[in-house]
C-alpha positions as CSV (number, residue, x, y, z in Angstrom):
1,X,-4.0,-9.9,3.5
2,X,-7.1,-7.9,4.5
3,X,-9.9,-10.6,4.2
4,X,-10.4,-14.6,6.0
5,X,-10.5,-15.7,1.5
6,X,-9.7,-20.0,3.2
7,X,-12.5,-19.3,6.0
8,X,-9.9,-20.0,8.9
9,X,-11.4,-20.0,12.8
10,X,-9.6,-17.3,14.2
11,X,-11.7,-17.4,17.2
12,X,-14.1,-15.2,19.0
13,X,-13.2,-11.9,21.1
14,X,-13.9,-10.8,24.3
15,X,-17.0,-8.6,22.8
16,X,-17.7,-12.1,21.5
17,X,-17.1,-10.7,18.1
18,X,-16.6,-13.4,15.6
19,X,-12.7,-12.6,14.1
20,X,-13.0,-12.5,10.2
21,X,-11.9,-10.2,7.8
22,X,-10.2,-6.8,8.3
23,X,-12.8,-4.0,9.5
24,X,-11.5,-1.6,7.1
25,X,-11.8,2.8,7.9
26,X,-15.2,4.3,6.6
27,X,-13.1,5.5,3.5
28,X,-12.4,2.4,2.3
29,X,-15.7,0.4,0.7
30,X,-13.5,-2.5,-0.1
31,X,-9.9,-3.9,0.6
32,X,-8.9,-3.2,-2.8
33,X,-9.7,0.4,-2.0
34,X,-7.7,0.6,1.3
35,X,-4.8,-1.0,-0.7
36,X,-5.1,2.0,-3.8
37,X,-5.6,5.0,-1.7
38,X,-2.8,4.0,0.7
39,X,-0.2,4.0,-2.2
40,X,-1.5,7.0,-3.8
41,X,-1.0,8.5,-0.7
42,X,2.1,7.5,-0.2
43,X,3.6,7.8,-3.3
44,X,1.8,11.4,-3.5
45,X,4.2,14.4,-3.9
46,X,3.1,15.9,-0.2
47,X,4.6,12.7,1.4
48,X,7.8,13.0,-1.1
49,X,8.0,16.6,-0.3
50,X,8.4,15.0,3.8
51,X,10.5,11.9,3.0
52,X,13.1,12.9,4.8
53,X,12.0,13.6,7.3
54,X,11.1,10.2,8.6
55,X,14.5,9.1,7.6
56,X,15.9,11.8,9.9
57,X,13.5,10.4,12.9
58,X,14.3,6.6,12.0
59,X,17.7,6.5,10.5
60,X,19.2,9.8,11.4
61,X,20.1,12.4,13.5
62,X,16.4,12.5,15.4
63,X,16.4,8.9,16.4
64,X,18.7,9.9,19.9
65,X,20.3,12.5,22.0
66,X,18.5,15.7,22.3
67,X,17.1,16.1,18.9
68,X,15.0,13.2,19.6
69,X,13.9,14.9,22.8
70,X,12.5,18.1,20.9
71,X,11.0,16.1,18.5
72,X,9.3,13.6,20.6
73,X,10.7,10.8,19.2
74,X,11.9,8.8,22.6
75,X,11.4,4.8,23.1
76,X,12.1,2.7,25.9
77,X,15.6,2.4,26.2
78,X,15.6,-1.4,26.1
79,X,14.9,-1.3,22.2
80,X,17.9,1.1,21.1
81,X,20.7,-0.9,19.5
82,X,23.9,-1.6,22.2
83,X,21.5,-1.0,25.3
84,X,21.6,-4.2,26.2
85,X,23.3,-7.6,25.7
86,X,21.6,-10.6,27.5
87,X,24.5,-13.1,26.3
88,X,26.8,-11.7,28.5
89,X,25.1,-11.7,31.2
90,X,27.1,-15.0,32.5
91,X,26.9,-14.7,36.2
92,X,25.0,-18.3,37.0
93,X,23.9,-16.6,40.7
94,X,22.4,-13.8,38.6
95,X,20.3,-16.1,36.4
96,X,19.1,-18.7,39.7
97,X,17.9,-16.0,42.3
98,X,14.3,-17.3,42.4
99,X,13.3,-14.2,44.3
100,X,11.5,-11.3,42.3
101,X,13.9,-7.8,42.1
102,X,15.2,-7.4,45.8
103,X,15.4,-3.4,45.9
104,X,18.8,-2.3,48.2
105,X,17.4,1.1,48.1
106,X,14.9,3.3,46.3
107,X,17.3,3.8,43.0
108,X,19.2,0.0,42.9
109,X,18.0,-3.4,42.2
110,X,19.8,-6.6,42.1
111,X,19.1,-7.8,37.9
112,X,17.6,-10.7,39.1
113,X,16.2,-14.3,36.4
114,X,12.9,-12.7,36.3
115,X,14.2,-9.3,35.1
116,X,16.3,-10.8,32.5
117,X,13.6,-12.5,31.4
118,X,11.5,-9.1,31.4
119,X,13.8,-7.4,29.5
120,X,13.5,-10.5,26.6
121,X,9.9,-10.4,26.8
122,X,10.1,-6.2,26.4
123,X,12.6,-6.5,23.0
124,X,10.6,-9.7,21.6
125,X,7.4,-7.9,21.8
126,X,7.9,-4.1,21.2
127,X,10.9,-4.7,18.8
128,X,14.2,-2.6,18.0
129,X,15.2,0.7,17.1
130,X,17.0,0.3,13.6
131,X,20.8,1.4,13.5
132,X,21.7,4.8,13.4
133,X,22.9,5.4,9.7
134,X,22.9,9.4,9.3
135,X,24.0,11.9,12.1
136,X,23.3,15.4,9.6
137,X,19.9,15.9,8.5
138,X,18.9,14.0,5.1
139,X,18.8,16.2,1.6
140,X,14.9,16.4,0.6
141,X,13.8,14.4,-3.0
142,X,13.4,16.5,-6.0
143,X,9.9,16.2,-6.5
144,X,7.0,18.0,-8.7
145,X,6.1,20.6,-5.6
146,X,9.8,21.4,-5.8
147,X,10.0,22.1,-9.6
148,X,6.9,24.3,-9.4
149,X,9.0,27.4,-8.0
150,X,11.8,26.8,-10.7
151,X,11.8,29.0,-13.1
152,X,11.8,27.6,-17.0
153,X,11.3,24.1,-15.8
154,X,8.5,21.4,-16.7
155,X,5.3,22.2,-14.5
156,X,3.9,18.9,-13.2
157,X,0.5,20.0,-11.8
158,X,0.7,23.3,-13.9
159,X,-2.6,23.8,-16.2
160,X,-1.7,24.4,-19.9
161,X,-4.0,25.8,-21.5
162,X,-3.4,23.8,-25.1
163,X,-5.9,22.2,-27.6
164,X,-6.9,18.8,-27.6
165,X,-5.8,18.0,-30.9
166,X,-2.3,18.7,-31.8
167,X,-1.7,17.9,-35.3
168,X,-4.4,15.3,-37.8
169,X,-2.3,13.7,-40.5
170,X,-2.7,11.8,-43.9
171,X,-1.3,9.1,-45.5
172,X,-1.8,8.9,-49.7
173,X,-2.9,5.3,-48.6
174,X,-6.6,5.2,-47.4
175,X,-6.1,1.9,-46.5
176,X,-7.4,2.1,-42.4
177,X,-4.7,2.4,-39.4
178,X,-4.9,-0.9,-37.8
179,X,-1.7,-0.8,-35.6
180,X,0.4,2.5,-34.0
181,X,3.9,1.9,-31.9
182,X,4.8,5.0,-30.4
183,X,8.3,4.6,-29.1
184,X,9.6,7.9,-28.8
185,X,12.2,7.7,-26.4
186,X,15.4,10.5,-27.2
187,X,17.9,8.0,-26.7
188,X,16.2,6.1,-30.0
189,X,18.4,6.1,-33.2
190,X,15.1,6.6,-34.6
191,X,12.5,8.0,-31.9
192,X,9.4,7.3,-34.4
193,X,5.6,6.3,-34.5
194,X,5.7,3.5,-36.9
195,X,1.8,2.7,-38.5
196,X,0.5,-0.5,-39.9
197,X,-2.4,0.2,-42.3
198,X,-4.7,-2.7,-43.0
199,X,-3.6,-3.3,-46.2
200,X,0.1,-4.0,-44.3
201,X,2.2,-1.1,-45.4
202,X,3.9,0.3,-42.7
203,X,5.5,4.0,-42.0
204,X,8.0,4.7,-39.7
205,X,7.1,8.7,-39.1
206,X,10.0,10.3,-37.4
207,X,8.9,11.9,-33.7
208,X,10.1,15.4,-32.7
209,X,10.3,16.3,-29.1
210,X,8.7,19.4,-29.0
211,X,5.5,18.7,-26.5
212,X,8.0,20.0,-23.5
213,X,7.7,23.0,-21.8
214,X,10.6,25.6,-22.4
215,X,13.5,24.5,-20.3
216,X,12.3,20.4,-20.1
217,X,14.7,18.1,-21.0
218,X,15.0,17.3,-24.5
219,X,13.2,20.7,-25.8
220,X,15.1,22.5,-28.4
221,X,14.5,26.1,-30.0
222,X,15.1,24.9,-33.4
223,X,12.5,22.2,-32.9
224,X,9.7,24.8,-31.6
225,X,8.4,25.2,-34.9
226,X,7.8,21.7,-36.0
227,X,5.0,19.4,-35.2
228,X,5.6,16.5,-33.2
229,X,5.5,13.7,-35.8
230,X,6.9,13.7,-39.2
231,X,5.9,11.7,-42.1
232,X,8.0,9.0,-43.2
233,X,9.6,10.4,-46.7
234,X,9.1,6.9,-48.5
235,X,5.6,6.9,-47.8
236,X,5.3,11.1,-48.6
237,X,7.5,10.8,-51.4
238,X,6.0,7.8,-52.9
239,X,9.6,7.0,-53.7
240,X,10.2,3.9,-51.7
241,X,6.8,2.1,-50.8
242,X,8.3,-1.2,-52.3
243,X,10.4,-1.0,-48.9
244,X,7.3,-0.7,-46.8
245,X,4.9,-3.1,-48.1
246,X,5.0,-6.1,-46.7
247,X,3.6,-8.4,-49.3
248,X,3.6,-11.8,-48.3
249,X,0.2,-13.8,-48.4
250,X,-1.8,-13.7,-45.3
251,X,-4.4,-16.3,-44.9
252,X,-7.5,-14.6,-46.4
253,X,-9.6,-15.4,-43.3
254,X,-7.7,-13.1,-41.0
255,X,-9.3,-9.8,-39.9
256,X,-6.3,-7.5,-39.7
257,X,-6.3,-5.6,-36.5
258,X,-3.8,-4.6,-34.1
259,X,-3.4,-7.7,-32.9
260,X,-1.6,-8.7,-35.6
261,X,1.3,-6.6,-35.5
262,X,4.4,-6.0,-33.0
263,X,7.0,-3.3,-33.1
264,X,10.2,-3.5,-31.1
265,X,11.2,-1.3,-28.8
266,X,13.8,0.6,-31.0
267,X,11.7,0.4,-34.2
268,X,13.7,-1.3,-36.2
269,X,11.6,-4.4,-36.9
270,X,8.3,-5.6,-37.3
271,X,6.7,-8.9,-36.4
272,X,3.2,-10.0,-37.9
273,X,1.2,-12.4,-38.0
274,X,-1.6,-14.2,-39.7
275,X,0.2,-16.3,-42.6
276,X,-1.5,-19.2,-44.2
277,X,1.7,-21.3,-43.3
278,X,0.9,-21.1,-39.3
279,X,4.1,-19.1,-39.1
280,X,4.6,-15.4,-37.5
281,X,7.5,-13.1,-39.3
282,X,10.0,-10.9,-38.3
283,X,10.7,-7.6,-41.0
284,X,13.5,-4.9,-41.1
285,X,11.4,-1.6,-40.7
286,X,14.7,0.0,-42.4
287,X,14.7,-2.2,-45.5
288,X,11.1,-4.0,-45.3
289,X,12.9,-7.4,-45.7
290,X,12.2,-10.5,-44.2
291,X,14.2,-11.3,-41.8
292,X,12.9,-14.3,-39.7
293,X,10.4,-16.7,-39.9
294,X,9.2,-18.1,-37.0
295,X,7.0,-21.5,-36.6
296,X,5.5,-23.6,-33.5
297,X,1.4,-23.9,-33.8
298,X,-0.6,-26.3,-35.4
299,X,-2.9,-23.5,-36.9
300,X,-2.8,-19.8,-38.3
301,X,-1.3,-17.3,-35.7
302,X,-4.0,-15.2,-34.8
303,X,-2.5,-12.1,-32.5
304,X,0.7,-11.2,-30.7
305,X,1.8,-8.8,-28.1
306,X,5.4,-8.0,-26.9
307,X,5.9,-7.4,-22.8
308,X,7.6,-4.5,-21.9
309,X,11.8,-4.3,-22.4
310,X,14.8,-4.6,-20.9
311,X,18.0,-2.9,-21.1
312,X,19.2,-3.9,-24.5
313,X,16.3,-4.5,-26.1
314,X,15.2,-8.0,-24.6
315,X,11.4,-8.7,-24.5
316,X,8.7,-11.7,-24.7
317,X,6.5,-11.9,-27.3
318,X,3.6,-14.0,-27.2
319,X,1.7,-15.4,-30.2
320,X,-1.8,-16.8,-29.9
321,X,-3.0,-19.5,-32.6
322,X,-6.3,-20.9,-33.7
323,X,-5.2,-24.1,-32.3
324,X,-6.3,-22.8,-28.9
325,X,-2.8,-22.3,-27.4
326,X,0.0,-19.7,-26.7
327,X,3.3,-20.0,-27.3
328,X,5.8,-17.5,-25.4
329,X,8.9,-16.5,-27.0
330,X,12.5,-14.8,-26.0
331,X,12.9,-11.6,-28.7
332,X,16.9,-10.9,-28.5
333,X,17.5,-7.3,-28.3
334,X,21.3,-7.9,-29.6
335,X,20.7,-10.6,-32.0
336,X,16.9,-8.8,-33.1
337,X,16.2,-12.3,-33.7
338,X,13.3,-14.1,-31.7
339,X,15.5,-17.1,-29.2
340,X,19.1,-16.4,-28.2
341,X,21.4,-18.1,-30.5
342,X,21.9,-16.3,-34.1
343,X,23.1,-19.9,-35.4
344,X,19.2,-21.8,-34.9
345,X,17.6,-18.8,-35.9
346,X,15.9,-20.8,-38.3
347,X,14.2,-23.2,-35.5
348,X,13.8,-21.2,-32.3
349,X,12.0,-22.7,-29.7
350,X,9.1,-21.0,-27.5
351,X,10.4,-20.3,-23.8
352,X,6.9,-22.3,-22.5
353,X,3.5,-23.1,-24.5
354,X,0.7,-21.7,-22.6
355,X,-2.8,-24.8,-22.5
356,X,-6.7,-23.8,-21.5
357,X,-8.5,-22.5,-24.4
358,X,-11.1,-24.0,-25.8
359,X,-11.5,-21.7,-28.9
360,X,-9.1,-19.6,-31.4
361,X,-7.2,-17.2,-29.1
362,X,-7.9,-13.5,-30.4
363,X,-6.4,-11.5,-28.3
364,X,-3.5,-11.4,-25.4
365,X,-1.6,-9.1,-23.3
366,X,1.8,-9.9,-21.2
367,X,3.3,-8.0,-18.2
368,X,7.5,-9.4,-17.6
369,X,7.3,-7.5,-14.2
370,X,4.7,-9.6,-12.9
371,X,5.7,-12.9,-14.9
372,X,2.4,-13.0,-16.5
373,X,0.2,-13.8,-19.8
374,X,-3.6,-13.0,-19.8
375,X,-5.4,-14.0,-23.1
376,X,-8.9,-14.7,-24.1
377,X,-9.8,-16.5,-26.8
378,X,-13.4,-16.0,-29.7
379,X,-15.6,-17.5,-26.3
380,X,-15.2,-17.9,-22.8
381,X,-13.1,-16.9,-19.9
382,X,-9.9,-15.2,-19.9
383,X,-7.1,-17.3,-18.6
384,X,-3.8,-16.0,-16.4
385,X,-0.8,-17.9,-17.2
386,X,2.9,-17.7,-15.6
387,X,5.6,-16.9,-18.4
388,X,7.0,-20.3,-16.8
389,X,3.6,-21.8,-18.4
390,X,1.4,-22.6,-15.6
391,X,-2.4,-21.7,-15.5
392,X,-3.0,-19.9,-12.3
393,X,-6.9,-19.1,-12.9
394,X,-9.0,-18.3,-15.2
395,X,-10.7,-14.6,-14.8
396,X,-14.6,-15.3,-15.5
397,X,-16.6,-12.3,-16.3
398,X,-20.0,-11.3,-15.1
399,X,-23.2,-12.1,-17.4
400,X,-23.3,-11.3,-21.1
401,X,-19.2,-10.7,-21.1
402,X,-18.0,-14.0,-23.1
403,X,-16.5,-12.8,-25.9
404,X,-13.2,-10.9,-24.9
405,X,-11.8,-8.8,-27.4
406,X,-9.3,-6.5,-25.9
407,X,-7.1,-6.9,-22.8
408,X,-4.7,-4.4,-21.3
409,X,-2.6,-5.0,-17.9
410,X,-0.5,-2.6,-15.9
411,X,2.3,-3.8,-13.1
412,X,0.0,-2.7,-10.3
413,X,-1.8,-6.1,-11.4
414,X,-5.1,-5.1,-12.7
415,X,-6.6,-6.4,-15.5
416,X,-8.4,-4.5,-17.9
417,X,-10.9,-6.4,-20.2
418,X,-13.5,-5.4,-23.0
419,X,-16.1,-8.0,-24.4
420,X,-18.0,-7.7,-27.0
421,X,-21.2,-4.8,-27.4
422,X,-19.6,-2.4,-25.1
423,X,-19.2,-4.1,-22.3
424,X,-15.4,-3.9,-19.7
425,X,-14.4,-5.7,-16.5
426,X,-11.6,-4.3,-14.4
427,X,-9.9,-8.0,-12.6
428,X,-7.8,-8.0,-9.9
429,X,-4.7,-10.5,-10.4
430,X,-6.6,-12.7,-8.1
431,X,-9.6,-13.3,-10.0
432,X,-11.5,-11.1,-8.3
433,X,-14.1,-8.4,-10.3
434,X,-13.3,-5.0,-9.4
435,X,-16.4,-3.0,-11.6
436,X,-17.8,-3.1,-14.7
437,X,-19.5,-0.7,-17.2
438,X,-21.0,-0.9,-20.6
439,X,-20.7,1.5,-23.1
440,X,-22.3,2.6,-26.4
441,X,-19.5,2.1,-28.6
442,X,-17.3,-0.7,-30.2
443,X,-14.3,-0.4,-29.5
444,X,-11.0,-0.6,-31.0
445,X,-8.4,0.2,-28.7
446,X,-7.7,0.1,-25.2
447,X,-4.8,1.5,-23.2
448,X,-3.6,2.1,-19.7
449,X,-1.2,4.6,-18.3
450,X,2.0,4.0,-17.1
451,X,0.6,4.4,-13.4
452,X,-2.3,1.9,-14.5
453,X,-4.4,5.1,-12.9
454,X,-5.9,5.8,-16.3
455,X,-7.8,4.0,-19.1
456,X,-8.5,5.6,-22.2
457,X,-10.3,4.2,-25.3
458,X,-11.5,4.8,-28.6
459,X,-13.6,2.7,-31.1
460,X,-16.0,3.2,-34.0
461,X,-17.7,6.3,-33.0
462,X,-14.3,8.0,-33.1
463,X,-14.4,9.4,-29.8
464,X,-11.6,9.3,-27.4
465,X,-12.3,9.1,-23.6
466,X,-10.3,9.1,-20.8
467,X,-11.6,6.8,-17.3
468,X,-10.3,6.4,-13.9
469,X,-9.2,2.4,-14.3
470,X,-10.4,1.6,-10.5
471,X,-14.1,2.3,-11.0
472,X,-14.5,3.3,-14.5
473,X,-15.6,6.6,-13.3
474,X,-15.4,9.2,-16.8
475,X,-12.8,11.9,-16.8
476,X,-13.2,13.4,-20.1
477,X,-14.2,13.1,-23.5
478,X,-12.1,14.7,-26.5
479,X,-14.2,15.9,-29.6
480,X,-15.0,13.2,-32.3
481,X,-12.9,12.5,-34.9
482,X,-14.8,11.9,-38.6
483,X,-13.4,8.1,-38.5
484,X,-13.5,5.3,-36.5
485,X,-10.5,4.9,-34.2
486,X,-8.4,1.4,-34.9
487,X,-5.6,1.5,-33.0
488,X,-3.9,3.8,-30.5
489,X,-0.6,4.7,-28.5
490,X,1.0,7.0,-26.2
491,X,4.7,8.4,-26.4
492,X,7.1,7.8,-24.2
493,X,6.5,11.3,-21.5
494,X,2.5,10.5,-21.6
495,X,2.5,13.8,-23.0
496,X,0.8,12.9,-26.7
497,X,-1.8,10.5,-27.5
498,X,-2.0,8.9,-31.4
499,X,-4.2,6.9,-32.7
500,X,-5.2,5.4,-35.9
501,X,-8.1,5.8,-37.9
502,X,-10.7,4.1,-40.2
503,X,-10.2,6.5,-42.8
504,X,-6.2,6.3,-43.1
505,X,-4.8,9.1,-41.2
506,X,-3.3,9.6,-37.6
507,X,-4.3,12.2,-35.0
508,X,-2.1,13.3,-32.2
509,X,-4.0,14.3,-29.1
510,X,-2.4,16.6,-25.7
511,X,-2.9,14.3,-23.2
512,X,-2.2,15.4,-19.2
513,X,-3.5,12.8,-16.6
514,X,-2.0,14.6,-14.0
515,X,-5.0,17.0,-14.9
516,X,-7.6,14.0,-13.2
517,X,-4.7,13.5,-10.5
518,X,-6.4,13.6,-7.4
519,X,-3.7,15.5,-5.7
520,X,-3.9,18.6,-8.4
521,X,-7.1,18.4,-8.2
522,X,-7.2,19.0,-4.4
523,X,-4.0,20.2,-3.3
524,X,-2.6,22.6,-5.8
């Protein structure tokens, strides 16, 4: 909304200024910019902390009378709701006295046609005070600020002095960690990290709340003692592997990676992909059965990706193929079947087939909030899709970026992209490049945070870092890990970090980003 993008004449002004795009404040070097600092501002704590307060001046108790008065909050009394109603103003000799306002005597006036008509040009061009909804002053939010001077409770902006790593741990397999699901929510009948290795046994390792602060929800003094994720016995035990080995042929010219692999939200399947037969599968974590098999390309199924859930369970998953297309599809959180009716669960069909690659698609992200699917496929451009199927544009990155490998989106629309030798592109959902940086690794694994503030990464040199998503400016780098990093997660608070490595273990990482959070930084 900030910048002319169709070139329209919007004339010249008196300066003889050509009109064009927005001139933006000297804090903001680009619209973009203007846009992210105003919401961080306003979704800040300081401005919840006031909330309100601006209710009570709009809404409430300070919009008339004498409060209003003391607090300087006074408009002209034509825009007040009831002031004035020109509709019944019916007197025909009232609305035909050509004359301009005949004063009797210093205080009176006859409302003559040309008042009227200045009191509609005063309420269509300066507007109207909303209703009055609240005459007692309005509660103020709970917010982080708040909590700080409650004793026992969960410090936002508080610094904890912890480790970095939390806990390092080892599977018998040494088969590498090519997928981690962290969904650790408490209302879970299993909160668990569930691990794909690359030889496709899976573990579904129990989580324990215990990263909270004394007093946080969830936090338990029994629990204080244990580490935050448990191994899963089968795999410890060595008692029950045949139920999580998945051991149906995969085409042998798949590269298992995390792309291959989907967990639902409760944990209590699996979907993978890569089988000779151009199919994806659906598998009981619980048992390790098969419980669906799903077809629709013309070539091996390459990656997948799930969007984020409903209430219930309800998600789209999207499969890419070697035949160059996507195929979206409906997973049913009450049936755990992929389409909505348990009796064709054998033929489901996909919600939309997604068209514009020109190569095998290899990797693919999808955002249900913003009704979107970004892939990229083994060479050239990313392509945004609607879930409905249409290609809105294709996202084209700057030199030497044509292989995409990795893609991660957040619902504030910006597009996170790694090519090939180091290399990352942050999009807007417009197409247009925000920044770039290369780096010296190859990278695995890409995630942002909830906010979409934060990007964090790991790859073969088995280094986590931490960047600010807007600019790629570096935040923080954790110590190196002896293994490569494959695949990585974070729970459900943003509390913990996991990721899988090259050499067959897990390590769980403290993770704060409210430590790079420009407001505890500054304010507090």
């Amino acid at each position: 909304m900030f910048v002319n993008s169709n070139g329209y004449n919007l004339g010249v002004r008196e300066d003889e200024v050509v009109v064009n795009d927005v001139d933006l404040p000297p804090w903001a070097k680009k619209p973009e910019d203007f846009v992210r600092i105003n919401r961080m501002a306003l979704e800040s704590e300081f401005v919840s902390c006031q909330l309100h307060q601006w209710i009570d001046l709009i809404f409430g108790y300070k919009q008339r009378g004498p409060e209003a008065v003391r607090a300087l909050n006074v408009f002209h009394y034509l825009t007040y709701e009831g002031s004035v109603n020109l509709d019944s103003i019916t007197d025909p000799v009232l609305r035909e006295i050509p004359e301009t306002y005949f004063i009797r005597d210093p205080y009176t006036f006859l409302l003559t046609k040309d008042f009227i008509k200045a009191m509609e040009a005063q309420i269509q061009n300066f507007g109207q005070t909303p209703s009055q909804l609240l005459i007692e002053p309005h509660p103020p939010r709970s917010s982080a600020m708040h909590l700080c001077f409650l004793p026992q409770s969960p410090l936002m902006f508080k610094d904890q002095m912890q480790q970095d790593v939390i806990m390092v741990l080892k599977f018998p397999s040494n088969s590498p960690v090519t997928h981690v699901a962290a969904n650790t929510l408490p209302h879970l009948t299993i909160p668990a990290v569930v691990t794909v290795t690359c030889s496709r046994l899976f573990a579904v390792n129990r989580w324990h709340n215990t990263v909270g602060l004394r007093g946080a929800p969830g936090y338990s003094l029994d629990q204080a003692h244990h580490l935050p994720i448990e191994m899963d016995p089968l795999i410890a035990n060595n008692s029950g592997v045949n139920k999580r080995q998945i051991t149906d042929l995969v085409d042998q010219s798949i590269q298992i990676n995390a792309h291959c692999f989907v967990v639902t939200a409760d944990n209590r399947y699996i979907l993978i992909c890569g089988f000779w037969d151009k199919s994806f599968r659906v598998y009981s974590t619980e048992t390790g059965k098969l419980t669906q098999i799903v077809f629709g390309h013309w070539d091996v199924v390459t990656c997948l990706a799930r969007s984020e859930s409903y209430i219930g369970g309800d998600c789209y998953i999207v499969s890419g193929s070697r035949d160059a297309t996507l195929l979206l599809w409906y997973w049913s959180g009450r049936h755990h079947i992929i389409g909505d009716n348990p009796n064709s669960s054998d033929y489901p069909a996909p919600r939309a087939v997604l068209t514009g690659h020109d190569h095998e698609v290899v990797c693919v992200s999808v955002c249900a909030e913003l009704g979107l699917v970004i892939s990229g496929a083994k060479e050239g451009p990313c392509l945004v899709h609607t879930i409905t199927g249409d290609l809105l544009r294709a996202l084209e990155g700057p030199e030497n970026c044509l292989f995409p490998r990795l893609i991660s989106v957040s619902s504030e629309g910006h597009c996170i992209i790694y090519y090939e030798r180091g290399r990352f592109s942050n999009f807007s959902i417009n197409g247009k490049l925000l920044a770039q940086m290369e780096i010296n690794d190859s990278t695995r694994a890409i995630l942002l945070s909830s906010d979409g503030q934060n990007l964090v990464t790991g790859g073969d040199n088995g280094v986590v870092e931490v960047w600010q998503a807007c600019d790629f400016k570096q935040l923080y780098i954790y110590p190196g890990c002896d293994a490569g990093i494959r695949a990585m997660d974070l729970s459900h608070d943003q509390r913990t970090l996991i990721t899988g490595m090259a050499s067959g273990s897990i390590v769980a990482f403290n993770i704060d980003f409210n430590r790079w959070h420009y407001e505890h930084q500054n304010r507090y």
